[in-house]
N, C-alpha and C positions, 0 to 999 in steps of 0.2 A: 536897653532897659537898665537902669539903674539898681533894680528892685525897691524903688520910692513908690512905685504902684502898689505894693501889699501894705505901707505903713497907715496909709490913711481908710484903710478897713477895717485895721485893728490898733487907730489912734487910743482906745483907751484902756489896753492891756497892758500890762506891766511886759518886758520887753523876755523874761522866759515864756512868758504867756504868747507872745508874739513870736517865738519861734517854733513851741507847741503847736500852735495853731497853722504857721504854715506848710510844717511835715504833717499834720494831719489831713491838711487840702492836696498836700502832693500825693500821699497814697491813697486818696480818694480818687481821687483826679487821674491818675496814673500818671503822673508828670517824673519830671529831673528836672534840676535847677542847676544851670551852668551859668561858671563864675569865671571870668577873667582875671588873670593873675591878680592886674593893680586896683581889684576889688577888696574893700576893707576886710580886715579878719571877721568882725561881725557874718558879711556876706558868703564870707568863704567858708565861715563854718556849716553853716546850711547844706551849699553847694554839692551836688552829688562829684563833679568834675569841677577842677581847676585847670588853667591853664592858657594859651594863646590861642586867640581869633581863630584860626584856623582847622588848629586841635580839637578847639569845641564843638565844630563845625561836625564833624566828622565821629567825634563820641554822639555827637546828638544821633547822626544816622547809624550807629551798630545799636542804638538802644531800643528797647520794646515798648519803651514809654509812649502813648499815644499825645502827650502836653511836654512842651521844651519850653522852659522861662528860662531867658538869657539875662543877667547882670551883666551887662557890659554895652560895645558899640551896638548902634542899628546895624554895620551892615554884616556883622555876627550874626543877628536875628536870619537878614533877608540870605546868608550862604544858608544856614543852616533849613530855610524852609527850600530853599531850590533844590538841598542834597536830598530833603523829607516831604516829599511833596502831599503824601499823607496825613501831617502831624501837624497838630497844631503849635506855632511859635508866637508866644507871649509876648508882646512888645508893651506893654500900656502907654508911655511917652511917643508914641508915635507920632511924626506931625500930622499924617494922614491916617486916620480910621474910616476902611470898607466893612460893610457892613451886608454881604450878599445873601441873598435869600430866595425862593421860589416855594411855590404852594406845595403841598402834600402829594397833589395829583400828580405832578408835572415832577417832580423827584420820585415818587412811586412810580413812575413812567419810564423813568429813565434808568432806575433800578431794576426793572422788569425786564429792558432789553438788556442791560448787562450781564444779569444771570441768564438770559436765554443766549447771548452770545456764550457764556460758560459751558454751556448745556446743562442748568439749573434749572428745574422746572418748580416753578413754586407758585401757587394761582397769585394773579394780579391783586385780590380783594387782601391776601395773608400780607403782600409788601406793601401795599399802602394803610392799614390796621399799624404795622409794626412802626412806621416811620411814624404816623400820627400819636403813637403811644411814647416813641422815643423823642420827641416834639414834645409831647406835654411834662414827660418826666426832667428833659431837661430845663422847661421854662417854668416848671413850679418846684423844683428842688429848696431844700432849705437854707442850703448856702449856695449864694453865687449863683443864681440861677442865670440861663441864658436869656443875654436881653443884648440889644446893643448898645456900646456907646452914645453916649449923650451927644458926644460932636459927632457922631462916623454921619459918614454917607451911607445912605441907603439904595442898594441895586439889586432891583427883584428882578432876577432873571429868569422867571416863567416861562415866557414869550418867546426867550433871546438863545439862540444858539450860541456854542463857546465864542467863536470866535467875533459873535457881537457884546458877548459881555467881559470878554478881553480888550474890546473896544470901547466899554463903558467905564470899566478900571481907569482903563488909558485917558481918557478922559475926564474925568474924576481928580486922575493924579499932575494931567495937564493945566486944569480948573486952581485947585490949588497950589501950585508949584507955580505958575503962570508959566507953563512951556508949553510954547507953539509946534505946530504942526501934527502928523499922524504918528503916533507908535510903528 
């Protein structure tokens, strides 16, 4: 990520108005924004962290932030989501945008046995209300609501156990990359 994916949301703010406006979305967001050294001063002043590939890598997983926007390489972004496998990492230039999703039911479902593996007991009707609630809050928000990429693929995994929609990714990313064979 370059951080050219926030310029053209706030093409027509004067450029303190454009950095207002992106620490306002990070403490909204609960994000950090990590900078690569041979990132411009502009980008570095933002940057909660400076520093190398690696380093970033690794500030990303000690932080409490639930959103990591990376300035720098892609494959910055993809360490940094393997070390956080919780958190979301911002790439916007990506060549490939996934775009994964499954119904309410079926993530209420899946929710349900996970707290019941915990030994959480919480009736099934309260986790699927909650998700449906957090579903609409995130897709009618007033900034940036969640929607997908205009280019991403779309993979509703309802249906698909992990390990068929690890082979739907794989697919996906073999699709466009044009590389043969199975993951």
């Amino acid at each position: 990520m370059t951080c050219r994916g926030f310029r053209p949301i706030f093409s027509r703010m004067a450029p303190v108005d454009l950095k207002e406006e992106i620490l306002r979305l990070k403490k909204e967001r609960n994000a950090i924004i990590l900078a690569h050294s041979y990132q411009t001063a502009d980008i570095q002043d933002i940057a909660d962290f400076v520093g190398d590939s690696l380093g970033l890598a690794y500030k990303a997983q000690s932080t409490d932030c639930r959103v990591i926007a990376f300035c720098g390489v892609h494959f910055m972004a993809e360490t940094a989501k393997i070390l956080n496998p919780d958190k979301t990492v911002v790439l916007p230039d990506a060549g490939l945008k996934i775009f994964l999703s499954a119904s309410a039911e079926c993530r209420a479902q899946r929710r349900y046995r996970q707290l019941q593996e915990k030994g959480i007991e919480e009736p099934y009707a309260d986790v699927l209300r909650e998700l449906e609630q957090r579903d609409y809050d995130d897709t009618h928000r007033a900034v940036a609501p969640l929607k997908a990429a205009p280019d991403a693929v779309h993979i509703d995994t309802s249906d698909l156990t992990l390990d068929e929609s690890i082979d739907a990714v794989c697919a996906a990313i073999r699709t466009r990359f044009g590389v043969e064979g199975k993951a």
